[in-house]
VEXDREN-2710 file (C-alpha; in Angstrom, 1 decimal):
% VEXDREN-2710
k/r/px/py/pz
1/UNK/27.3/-39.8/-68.4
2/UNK/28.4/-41.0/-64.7
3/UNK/28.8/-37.4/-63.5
4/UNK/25.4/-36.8/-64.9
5/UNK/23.5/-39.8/-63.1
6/UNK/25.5/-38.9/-60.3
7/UNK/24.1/-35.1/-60.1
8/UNK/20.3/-36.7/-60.8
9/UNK/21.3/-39.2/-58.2
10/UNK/22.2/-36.7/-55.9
11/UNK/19.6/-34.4/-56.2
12/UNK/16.8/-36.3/-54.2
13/UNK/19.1/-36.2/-51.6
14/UNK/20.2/-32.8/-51.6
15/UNK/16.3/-32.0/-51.6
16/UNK/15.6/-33.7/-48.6
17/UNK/18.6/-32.2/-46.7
18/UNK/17.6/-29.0/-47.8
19/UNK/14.1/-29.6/-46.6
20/UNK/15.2/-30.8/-43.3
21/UNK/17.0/-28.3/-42.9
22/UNK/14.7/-26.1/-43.8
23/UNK/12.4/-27.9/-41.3
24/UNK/14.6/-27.5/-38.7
25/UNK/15.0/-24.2/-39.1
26/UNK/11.1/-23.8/-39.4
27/UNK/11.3/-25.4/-35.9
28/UNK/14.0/-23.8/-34.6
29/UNK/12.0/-20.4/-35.4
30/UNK/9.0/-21.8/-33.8
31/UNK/10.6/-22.8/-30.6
32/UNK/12.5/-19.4/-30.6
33/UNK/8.8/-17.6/-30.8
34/UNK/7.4/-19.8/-28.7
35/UNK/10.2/-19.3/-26.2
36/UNK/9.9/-15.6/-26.5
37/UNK/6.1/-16.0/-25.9
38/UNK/6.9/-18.5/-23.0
39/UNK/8.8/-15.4/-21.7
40/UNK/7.5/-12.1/-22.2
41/UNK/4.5/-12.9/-19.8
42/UNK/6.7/-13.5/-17.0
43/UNK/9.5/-10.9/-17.8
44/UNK/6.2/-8.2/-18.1
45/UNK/4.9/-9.1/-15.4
46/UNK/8.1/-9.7/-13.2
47/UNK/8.8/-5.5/-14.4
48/UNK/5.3/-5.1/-13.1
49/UNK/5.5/-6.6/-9.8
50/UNK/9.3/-4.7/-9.4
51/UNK/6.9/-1.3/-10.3
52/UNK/4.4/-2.1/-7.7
53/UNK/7.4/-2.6/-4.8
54/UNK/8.7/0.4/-5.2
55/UNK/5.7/2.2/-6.0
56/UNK/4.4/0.5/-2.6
57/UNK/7.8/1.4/-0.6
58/UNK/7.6/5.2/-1.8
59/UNK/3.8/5.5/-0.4
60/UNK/3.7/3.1/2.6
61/UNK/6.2/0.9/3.8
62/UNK/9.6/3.0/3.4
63/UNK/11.1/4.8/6.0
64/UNK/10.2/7.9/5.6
65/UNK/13.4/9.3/6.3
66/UNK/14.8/7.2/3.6
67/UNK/12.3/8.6/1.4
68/UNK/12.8/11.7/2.2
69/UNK/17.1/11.6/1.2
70/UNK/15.8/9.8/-2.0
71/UNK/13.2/13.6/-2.7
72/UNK/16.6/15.1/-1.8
73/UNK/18.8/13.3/-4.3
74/UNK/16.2/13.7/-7.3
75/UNK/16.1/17.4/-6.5
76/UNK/19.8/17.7/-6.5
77/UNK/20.5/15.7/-9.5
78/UNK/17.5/18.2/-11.0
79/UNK/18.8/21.4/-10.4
80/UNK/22.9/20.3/-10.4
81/UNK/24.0/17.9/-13.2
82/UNK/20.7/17.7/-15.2
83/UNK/20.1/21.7/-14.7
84/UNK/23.4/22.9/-15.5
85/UNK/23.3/20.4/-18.5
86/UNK/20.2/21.9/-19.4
87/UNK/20.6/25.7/-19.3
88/UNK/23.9/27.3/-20.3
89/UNK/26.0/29.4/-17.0
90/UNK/27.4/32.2/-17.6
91/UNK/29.0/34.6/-15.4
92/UNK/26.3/36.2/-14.6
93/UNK/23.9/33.5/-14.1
94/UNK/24.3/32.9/-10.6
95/UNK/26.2/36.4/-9.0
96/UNK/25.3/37.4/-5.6
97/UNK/22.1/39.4/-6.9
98/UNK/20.5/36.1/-8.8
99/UNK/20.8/33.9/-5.6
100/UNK/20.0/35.8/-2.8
101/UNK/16.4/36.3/-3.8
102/UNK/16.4/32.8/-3.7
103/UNK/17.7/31.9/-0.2
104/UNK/15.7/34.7/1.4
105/UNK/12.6/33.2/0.0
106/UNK/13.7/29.7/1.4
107/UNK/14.6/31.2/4.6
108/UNK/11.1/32.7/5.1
109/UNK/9.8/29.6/4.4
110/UNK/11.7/27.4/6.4
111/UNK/10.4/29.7/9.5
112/UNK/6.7/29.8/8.0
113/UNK/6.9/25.7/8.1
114/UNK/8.3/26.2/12.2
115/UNK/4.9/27.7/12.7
116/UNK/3.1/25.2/10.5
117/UNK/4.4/22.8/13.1
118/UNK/3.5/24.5/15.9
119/UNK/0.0/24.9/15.0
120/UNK/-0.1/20.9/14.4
121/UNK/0.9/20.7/17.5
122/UNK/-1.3/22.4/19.5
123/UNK/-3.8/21.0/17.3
124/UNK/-3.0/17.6/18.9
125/UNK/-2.9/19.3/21.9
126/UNK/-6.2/20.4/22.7
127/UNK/-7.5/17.3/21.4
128/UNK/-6.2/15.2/24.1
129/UNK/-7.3/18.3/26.7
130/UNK/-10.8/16.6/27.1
131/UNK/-13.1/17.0/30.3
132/UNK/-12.7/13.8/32.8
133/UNK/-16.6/12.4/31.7
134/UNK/-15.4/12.6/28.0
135/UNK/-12.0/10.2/28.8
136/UNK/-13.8/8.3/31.2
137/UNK/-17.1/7.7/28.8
138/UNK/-14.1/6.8/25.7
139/UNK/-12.5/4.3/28.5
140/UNK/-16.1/3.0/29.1
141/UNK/-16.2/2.5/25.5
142/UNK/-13.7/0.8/24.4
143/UNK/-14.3/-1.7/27.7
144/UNK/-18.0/-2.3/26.5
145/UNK/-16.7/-3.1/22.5
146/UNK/-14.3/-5.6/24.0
147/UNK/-16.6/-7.4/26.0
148/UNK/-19.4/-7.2/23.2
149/UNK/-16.7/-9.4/20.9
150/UNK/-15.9/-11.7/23.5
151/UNK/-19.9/-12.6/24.0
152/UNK/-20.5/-12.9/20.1
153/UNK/-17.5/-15.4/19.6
154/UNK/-17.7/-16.8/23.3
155/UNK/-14.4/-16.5/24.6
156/UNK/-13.7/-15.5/28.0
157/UNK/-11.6/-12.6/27.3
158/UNK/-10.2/-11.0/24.1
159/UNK/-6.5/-10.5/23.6
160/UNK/-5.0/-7.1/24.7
161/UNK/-2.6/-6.9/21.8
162/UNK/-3.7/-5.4/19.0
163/UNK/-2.8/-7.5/16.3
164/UNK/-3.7/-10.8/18.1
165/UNK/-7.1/-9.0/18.7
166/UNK/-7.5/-8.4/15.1
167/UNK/-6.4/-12.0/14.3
168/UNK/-9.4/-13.4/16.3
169/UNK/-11.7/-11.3/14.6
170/UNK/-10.2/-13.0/11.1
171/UNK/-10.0/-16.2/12.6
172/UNK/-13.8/-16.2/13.8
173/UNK/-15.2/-14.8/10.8
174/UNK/-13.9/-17.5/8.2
175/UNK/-14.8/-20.5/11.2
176/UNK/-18.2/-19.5/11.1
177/UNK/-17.9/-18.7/7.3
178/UNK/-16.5/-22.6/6.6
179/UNK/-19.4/-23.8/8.9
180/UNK/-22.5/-22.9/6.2
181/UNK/-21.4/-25.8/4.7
182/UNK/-22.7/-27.8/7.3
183/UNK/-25.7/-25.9/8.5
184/UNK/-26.7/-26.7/4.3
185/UNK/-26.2/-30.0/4.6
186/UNK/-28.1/-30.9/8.1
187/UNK/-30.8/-28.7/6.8
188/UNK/-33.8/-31.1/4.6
189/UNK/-35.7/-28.1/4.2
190/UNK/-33.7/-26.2/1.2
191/UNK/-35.7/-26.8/-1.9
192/UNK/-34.3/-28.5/-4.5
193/UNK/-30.6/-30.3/-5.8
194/UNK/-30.3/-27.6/-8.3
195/UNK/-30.9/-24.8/-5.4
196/UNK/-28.7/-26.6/-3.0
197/UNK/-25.9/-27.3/-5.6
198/UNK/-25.7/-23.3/-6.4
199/UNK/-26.0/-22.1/-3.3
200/UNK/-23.0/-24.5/-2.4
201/UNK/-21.2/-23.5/-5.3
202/UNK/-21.6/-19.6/-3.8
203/UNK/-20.8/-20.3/-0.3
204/UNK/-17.2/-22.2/-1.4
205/UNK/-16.3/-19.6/-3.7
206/UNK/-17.0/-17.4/-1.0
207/UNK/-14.8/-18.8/1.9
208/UNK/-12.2/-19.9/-0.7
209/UNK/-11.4/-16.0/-1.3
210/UNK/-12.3/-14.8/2.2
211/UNK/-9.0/-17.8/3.1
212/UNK/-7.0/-16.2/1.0
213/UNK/-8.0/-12.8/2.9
214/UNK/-7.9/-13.8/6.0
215/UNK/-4.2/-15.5/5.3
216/UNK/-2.7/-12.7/3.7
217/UNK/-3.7/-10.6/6.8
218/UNK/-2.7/-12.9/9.2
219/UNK/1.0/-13.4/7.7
220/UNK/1.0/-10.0/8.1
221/UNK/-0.6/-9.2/11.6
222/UNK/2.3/-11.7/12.8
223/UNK/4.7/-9.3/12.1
224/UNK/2.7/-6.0/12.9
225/UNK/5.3/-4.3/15.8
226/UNK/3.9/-1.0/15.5
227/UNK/0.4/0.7/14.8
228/UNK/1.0/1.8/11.7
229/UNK/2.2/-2.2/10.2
230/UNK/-1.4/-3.1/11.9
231/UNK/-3.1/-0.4/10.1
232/UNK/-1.1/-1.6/6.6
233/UNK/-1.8/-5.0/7.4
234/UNK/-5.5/-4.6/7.2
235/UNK/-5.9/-2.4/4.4
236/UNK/-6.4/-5.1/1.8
237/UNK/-9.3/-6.9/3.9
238/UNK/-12.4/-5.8/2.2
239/UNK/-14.6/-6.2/4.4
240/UNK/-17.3/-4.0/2.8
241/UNK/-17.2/-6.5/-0.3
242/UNK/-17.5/-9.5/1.8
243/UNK/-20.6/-8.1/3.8
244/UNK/-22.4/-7.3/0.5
245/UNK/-21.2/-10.7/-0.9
246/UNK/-23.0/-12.2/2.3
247/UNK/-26.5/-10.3/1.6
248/UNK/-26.5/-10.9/-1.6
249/UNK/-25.8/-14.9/-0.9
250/UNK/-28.6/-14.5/1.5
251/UNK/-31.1/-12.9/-0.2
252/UNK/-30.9/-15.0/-3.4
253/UNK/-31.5/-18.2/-1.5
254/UNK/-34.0/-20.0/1.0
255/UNK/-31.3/-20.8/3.9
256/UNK/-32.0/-22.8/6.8
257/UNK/-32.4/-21.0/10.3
258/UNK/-29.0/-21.4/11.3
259/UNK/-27.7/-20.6/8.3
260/UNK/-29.1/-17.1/8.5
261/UNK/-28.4/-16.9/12.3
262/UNK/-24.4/-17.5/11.3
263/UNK/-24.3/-15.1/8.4
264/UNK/-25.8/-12.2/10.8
265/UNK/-23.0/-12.8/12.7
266/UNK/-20.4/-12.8/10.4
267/UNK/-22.2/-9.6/9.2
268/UNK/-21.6/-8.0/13.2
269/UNK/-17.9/-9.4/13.5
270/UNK/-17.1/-7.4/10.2
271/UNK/-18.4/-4.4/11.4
272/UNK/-16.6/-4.7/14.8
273/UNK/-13.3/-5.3/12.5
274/UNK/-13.9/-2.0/10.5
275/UNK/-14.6/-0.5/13.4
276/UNK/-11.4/-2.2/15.3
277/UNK/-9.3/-1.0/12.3
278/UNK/-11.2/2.5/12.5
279/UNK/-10.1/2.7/16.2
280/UNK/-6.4/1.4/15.5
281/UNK/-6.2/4.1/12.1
282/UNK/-6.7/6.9/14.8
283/UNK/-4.4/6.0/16.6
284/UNK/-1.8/5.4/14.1
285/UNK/-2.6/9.0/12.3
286/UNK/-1.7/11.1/16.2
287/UNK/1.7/9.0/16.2
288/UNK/2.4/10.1/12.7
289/UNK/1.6/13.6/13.2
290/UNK/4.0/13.7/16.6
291/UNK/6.6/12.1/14.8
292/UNK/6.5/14.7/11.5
293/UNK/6.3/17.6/14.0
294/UNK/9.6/16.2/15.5
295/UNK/11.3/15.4/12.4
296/UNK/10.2/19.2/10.8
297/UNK/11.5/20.8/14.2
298/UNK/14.7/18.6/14.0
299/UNK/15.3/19.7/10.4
300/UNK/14.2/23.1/10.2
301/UNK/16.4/24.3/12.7
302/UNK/19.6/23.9/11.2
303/UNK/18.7/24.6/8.2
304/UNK/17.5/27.8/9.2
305/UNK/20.8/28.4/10.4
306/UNK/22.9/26.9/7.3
307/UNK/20.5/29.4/4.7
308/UNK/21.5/32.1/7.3
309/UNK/24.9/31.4/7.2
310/UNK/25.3/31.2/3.5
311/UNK/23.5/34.6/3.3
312/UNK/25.8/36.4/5.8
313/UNK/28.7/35.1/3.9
314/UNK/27.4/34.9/0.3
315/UNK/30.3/37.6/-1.5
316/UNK/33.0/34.6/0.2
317/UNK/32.3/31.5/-2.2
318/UNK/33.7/31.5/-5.6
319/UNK/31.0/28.8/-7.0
320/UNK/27.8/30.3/-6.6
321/UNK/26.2/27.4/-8.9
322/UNK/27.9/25.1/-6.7
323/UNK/26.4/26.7/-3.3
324/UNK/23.4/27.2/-4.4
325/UNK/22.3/23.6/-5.8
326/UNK/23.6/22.6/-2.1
327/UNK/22.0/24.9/-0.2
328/UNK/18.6/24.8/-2.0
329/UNK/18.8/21.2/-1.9
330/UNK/19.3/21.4/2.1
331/UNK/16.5/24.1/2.4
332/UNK/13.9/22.0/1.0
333/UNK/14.4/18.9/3.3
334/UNK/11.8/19.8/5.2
335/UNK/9.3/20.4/2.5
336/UNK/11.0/17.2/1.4
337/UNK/9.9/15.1/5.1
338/UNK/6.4/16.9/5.0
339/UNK/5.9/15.5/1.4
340/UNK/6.9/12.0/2.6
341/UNK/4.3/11.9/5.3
342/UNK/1.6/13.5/3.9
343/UNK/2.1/11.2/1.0
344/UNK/1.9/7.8/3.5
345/UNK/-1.0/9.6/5.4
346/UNK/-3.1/10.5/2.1
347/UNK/-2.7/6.9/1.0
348/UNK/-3.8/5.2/3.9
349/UNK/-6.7/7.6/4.3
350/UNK/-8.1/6.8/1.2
351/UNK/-7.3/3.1/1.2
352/UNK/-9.1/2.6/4.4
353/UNK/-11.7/5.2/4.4
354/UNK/-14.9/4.1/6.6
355/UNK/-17.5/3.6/3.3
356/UNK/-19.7/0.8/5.6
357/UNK/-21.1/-1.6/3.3
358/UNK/-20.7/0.3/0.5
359/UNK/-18.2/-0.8/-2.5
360/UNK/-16.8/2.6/-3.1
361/UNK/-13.6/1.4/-5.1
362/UNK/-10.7/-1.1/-6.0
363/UNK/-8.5/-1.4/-3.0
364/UNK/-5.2/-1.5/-5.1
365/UNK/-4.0/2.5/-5.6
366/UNK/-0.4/0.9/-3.8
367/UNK/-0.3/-1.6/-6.7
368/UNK/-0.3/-4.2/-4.2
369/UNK/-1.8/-7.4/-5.4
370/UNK/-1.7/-10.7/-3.2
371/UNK/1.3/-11.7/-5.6
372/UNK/3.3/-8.8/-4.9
373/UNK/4.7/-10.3/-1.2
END
């Protein structure tokens, strides 16, 4: 009779232990999912933003010698260890009479890319072999577009360097920008508080992402030693976006005088920057060129002569599979540096292609996003 008012005794508690604990386990559960939501945002997007390095080092900022040995190592790691796991050798597989075909082929092209070089070069060449009027009249040029900046943003003289020249074209287009503000609010001629409020509304959501532009670029202009880190650290200022963005803030709205008098000149600074970055792209793209033609003359050379070797000698090595992973590896390092910089080159050129004020497409084919640095 005890034992069994004991057990009904008992029971209410045993219930509401088991419910806690079931409760707690309910909000163990919960906290684990919710933790695992919490997380798989920021471990996604962390894997993104590791993609978009490398993808961004492979196409722009590597070295492209760097690039090129890592070409090399997928190509050896293809046709060694992954190719020999892939397809049985046998004895015959690679004799004398299976691999010399190959090297012979390798060797012709190694001399057909020496002339492939040659032609770049004299390509460059005869470019720069101008009459005197057409060097003096670029000279003249380049003197008048300077002088034209310094009179629309009234400074005596414009900085020689590059990069500091490029930063005062930034700089002066998002002073005047932040100065609308005021030209709306001294004006008592803009219609309505509705009208003023959304026009307001446009202009700071305008200079709020043209900051954030004109930051990014300027972080990076600081460390631009070279044309081509100039040329990379312009390539995510849109400034054909920002000129439409300006019309279109313009033409949906009755602005004051001086209003419209700053927006034309933002509108000219931007299309002195494109054509500043333009300018800088050229030169950037004869540097490149001179420096492939020097690494492909560098590289071709000897292994014109190691393909040549291995051919005069071929009967002499026992591991033909062996030899002939190395050697094909070596042959292609020049197809391996061209690939490199053409890569680099086609990227820029299409990231920064001249489209005006035309929107022609999202800037982000690096996978660079303002997160990524």
């Amino acid at each position: 009779m005890d034992r069994s008012h004991s057990s009904d005794d008992d029971s209410p508690t045993d219930s509401s232990t088991s419910g806690s604990s079931a409760s707690e386990n309910t909000d163990t559960s919960t906290d684990s999912t919710a933790s695992d939501t919490d997380q798989s945002p920021v471990i996604s997007h962390g894997r993104r933003t590791l993609v978009a390095r490398v993808r961004r080092w492979f196409l722009l900022t590597g070295d492209r010698w760097y690039v090129t040995a890592v070409i090399l190592l997928a190509i050896f790691v293809g046709l060694g260890p992954v190719g020999h796991a892939l397809v049985p050798v046998g004895p015959d597989t690679f004799g004398p009479n299976a691999v010399r075909p190959l090297l012979t082929t390798l060797l012709s092209g190694s001399f057909l890319l020496v002339s492939i070089v040659v032609s770049i070069n004299s390509l460059f060449v005869s470019q720069e072999q101008t009459p005197l009027g057409r060097q003096f009249d670029r000279i003249r040029d380049v003197g008048e577009f300077r002088r034209d900046i310094e009179s629309l943003i009234d400074t005596p003289i414009s900085p020689a360097e590059p990069a500091r020249f490029l930063r005062l074209l930034t700089g002066s287009i998002l002073a005047r920008a932040q100065l609308i503000d005021e030209d709306i609010d001294e004006s008592v001629a803009l219609g309505d508080a509705a009208a003023r409020t959304a026009l307001r509304s446009g202009v700071d959501s305008y200079v709020t992402h043209l900051a954030e532009e004109t930051r990014v670029v300027s972080s990076a202009l600081d460390d631009a030693d070279s044309t081509f880190e100039l040329v990379v650290a312009t390539m995510d200022y849109d400034y054909s976006r920002q000129a439409n963005d300006l019309r279109r803030l313009r033409s949906g709205h009755d602005l004051p005088e001086e209003a419209e008098a700053r927006i034309q000149s933002i509108l000219d600074l931007l299309q002195y920057f494109a054509t500043a970055r333009e300018y800088f792209k050229t030169l950037y793209f004869g540097r490149e060129f001179a420096d492939l033609s020097n690494g492909l003359l560098l590289v071709s050379l000897p292994t014109i002569a190691l393909v040549a070797f291995v051919l005069l000698h071929l009967n002499s090595f026992g591991d033909l599979h062996a030899v002939a992973t190395l050697v094909t590896t070596v042959a292609l390092a020049p197809f391996a540096l061209l690939a490199a910089y053409v890569v680099r080159v086609g990227t820029i050129a299409r990231r920064t292609r001249a489209s005006g004020q035309f929107v022609v497409e999202e800037r982000s084919m690096a996978g660079r996003t303002p997160t990524d640095d």
